[in-house]
C-alpha positions as CSV (number, residue, x, y, z in Angstrom):
1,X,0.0,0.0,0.0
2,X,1.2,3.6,-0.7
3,X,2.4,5.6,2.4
4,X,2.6,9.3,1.4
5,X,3.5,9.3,-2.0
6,X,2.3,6.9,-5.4
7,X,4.7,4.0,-5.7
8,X,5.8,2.9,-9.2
9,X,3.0,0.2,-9.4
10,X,0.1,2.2,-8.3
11,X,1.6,5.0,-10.7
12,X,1.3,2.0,-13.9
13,X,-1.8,1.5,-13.2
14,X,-3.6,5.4,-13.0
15,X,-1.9,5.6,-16.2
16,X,-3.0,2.6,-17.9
17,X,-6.5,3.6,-16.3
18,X,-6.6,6.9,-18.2
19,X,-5.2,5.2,-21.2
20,X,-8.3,3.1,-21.7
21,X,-10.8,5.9,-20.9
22,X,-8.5,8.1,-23.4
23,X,-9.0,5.5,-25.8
24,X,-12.8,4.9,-25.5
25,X,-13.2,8.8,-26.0
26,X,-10.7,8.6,-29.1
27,X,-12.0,10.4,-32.4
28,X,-11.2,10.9,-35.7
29,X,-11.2,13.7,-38.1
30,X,-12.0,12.1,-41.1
31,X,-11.7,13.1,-44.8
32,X,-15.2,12.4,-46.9
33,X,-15.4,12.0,-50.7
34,X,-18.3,13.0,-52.6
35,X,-20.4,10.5,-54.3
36,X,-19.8,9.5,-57.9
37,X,-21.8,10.0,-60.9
38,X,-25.4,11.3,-61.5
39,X,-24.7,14.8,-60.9
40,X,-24.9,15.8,-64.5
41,X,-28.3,17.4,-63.2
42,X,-26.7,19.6,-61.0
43,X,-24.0,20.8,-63.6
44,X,-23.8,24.1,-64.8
45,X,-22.8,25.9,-61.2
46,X,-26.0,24.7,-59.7
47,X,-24.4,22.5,-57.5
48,X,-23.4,25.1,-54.9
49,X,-22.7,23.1,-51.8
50,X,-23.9,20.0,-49.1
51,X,-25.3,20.2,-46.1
52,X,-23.4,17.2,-43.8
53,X,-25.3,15.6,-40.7
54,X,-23.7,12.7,-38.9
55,X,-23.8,10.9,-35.5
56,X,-21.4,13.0,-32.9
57,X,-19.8,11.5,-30.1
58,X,-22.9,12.2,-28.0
59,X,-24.7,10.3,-29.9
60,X,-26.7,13.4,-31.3
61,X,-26.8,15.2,-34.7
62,X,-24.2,17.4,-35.6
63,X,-25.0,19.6,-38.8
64,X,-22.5,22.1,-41.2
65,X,-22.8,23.3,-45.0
66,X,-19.8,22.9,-46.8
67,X,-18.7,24.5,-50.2
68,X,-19.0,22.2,-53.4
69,X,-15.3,22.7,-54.0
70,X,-14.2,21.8,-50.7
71,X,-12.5,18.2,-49.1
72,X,-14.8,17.8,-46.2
73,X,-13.4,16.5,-42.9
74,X,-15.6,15.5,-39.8
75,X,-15.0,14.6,-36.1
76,X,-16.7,10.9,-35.6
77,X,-16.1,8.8,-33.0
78,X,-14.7,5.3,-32.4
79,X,-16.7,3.8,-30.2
80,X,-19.9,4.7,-32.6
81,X,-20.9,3.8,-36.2
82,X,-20.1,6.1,-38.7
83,X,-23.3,7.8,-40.1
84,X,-23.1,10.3,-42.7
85,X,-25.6,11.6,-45.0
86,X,-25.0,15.0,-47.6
87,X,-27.6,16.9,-49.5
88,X,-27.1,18.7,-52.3
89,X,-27.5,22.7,-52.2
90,X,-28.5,24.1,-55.4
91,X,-30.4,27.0,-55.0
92,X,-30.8,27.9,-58.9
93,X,-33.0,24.8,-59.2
94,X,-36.8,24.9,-58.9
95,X,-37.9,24.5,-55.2
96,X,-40.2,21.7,-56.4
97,X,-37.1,19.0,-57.0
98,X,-34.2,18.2,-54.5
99,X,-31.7,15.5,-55.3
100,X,-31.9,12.6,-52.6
101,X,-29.2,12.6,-50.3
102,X,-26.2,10.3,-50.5
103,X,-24.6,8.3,-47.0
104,X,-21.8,6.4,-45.4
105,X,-22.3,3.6,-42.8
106,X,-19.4,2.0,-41.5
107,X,-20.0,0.1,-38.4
108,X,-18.1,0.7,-35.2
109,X,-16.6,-2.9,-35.1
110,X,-15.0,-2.3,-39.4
111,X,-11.8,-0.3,-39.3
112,X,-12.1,2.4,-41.1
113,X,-10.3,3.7,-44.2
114,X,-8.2,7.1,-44.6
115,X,-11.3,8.4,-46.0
116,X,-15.1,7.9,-46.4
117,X,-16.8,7.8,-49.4
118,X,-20.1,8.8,-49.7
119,X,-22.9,7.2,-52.1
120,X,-26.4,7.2,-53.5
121,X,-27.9,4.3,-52.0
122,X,-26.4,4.6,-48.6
123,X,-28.4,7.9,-48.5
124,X,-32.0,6.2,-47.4
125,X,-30.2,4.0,-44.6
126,X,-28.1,7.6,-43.2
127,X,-31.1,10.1,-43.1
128,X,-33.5,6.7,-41.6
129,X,-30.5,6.2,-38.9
130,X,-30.0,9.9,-37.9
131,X,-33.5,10.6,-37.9
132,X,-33.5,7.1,-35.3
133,X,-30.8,9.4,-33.0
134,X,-32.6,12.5,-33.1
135,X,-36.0,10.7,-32.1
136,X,-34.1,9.2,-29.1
137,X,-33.4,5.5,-30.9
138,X,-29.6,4.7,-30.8
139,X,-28.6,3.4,-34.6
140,X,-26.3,1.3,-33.2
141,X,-29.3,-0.4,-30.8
142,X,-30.0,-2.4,-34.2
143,X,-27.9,-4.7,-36.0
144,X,-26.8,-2.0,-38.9
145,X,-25.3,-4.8,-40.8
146,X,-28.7,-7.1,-41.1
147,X,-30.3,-3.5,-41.5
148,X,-28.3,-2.7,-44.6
149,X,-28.2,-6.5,-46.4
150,X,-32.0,-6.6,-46.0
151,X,-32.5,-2.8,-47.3
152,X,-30.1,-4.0,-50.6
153,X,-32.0,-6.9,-51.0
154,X,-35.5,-5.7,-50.7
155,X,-35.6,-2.1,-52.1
156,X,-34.6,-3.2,-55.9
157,X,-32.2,-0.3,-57.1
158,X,-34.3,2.4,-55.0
159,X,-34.3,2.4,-51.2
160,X,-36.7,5.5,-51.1
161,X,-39.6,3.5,-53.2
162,X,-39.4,1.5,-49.7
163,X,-42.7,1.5,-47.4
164,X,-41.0,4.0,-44.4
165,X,-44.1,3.8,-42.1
166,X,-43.7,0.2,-42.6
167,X,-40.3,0.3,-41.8
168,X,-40.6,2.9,-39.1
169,X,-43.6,1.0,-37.2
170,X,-42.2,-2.2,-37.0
171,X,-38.9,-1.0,-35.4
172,X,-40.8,0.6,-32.7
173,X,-42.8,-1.5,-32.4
174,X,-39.6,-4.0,-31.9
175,X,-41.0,-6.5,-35.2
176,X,-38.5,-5.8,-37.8
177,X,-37.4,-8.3,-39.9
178,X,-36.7,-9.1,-43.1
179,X,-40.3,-8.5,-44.7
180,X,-40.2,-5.2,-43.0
181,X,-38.7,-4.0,-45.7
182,X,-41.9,-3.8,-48.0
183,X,-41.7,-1.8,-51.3
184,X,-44.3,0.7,-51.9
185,X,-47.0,-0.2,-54.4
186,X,-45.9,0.1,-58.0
187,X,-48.7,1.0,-60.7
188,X,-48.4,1.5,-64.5
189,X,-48.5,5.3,-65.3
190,X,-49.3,7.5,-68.2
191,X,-48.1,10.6,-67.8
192,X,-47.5,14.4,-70.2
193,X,-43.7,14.6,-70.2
194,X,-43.0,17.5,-72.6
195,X,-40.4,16.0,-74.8
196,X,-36.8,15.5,-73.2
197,X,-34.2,13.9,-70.7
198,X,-36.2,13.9,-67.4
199,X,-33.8,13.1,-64.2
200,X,-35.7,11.6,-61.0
201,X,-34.0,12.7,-57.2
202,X,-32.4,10.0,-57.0
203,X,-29.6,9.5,-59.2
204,X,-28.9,6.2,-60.0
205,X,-32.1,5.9,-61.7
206,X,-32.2,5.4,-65.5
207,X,-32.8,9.1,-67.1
208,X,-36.7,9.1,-68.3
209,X,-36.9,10.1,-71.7
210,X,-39.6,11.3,-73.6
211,X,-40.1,11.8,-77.4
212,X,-43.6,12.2,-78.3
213,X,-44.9,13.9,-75.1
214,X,-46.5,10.9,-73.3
215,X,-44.5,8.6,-71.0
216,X,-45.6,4.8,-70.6
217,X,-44.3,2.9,-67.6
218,X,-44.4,2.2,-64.3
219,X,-44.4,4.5,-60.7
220,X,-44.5,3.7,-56.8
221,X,-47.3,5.1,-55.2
222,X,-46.6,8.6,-53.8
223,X,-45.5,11.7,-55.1
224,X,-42.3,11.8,-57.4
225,X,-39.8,14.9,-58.7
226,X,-38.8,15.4,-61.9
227,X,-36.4,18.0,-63.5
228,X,-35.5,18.7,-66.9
229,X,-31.7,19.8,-67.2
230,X,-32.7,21.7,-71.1
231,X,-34.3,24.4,-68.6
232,X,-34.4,23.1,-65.4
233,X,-38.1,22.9,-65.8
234,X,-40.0,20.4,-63.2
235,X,-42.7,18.3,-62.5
236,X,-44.7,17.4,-59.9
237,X,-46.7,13.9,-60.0
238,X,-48.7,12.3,-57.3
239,X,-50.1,8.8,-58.0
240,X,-52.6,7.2,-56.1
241,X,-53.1,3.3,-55.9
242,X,-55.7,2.8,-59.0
243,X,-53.2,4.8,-61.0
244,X,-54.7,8.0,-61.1
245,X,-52.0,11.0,-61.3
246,X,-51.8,14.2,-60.5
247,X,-49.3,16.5,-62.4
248,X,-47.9,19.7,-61.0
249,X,-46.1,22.2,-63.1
250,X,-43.3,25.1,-61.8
């Protein structure tokens, strides 16, 4: 025992003590890369910067807009899942259409890489997680793994054509599984495209194109943004489950 002063041993150990809670608080700043392709939409100095959200160490939502241009670094934990998601700023565009946001996931147990790259259909699973944090759920309380194999099986190319109350209800409600993952209803369309290239928000979709001003195929239930990089001109369409739709003009 130490009489009046910390012997060697006892010395060891405070320091190996403050070591491991030094290490459990450890962060990184880490450099993010924009995602590829799909951006030809946003050309022309429209795409004017991203707004980043990701998990903090605190488990909460940090938020910061970042210049286009710029290499972005962030501050994320260890001990935490990396969550990122970035929207698109581009302010000369119609109101009426925003480009979906891209993501990053990287589980707390994966070492990470130099850098993170951000992409398209990680953008669902980031803005589902962090909206999880903000309402009090912890992301890393589900398995993210099983979360994001199911979500790539299920969702077909298009994450966002997934059922989100679905989703959202069975994980409160502490039910999800695999068949949580239910598309939204998908109905054959006719709808008045003026003739053109016609880009969806999110970007990995095939470009629409229309020739004689009538477009033949099929839509998930719900409302849908289109723009029209010609003049940036947009449309609106809602669809309804017998098929009916509702266009809306800027």
């Amino acid at each position: 025992m130490c009489r009046g002063k910390i012997c060697p041993i006892c010395l060891t150990l405070i320091v190996l003590i403050l070591d491991g809670c030094s290490f459990y608080r450890i962060s990184d700043n880490v450099p993010l890369s924009w995602p590829d392709g799909g951006l030809a939409v946003l050309g022309g100095g429209n795409l004017v910067s991203w707004d980043l959200s990701w998990l903090d160490a605190n488990g909460s939502v940090s938020r910061r807009r970042v210049d286009a241009g710029e290499q972005p670094f962030i501050t994320l934990p260890r001990e935490r899942p990396a969550i990122v998601s970035a929207s698109p700023v581009t302010p000369s565009l119609p109101e009426t259409y925003q480009t979906r946001p891209a993501g990053c996931i990287v589980h707390a147990a994966v070492p990470r890489s130099s850098e993170l790259s951000l992409t398209w259909d990680q953008g669902f699973s980031a803005v589902f997680l962090l909206s999880l944090a903000e309402a009090g759920v912890p992301p890393d309380s589900i398995n993210l793994r099983r979360f994001q194999e199911a979500l790539e099986i299920r969702s077909k190319g298009n994450p966002w054509n997934i059922d989100l109350r679905r989703l959202s209800g069975d994980l409160l409600g502490g039910d999800l599984w695999t068949y949580s993952f239910r598309l939204l209803p998908s109905v054959d369309v006719l709808i008045p495209f003026p003739p053109g290239a016609w880009y969806s928000e999110y970007p990995p979709n095939p470009v629409l194109i229309s020739e004689s001003g009538i477009w033949a195929g099929k839509l998930t239930v719900g409302m849908h943004n289109f723009v029209r990089p010609l003049d940036f001109r947009t449309l609106s369409i809602s669809v309804n489950e017998r098929g009916n739709i509702t266009v809306l003009s800027d």
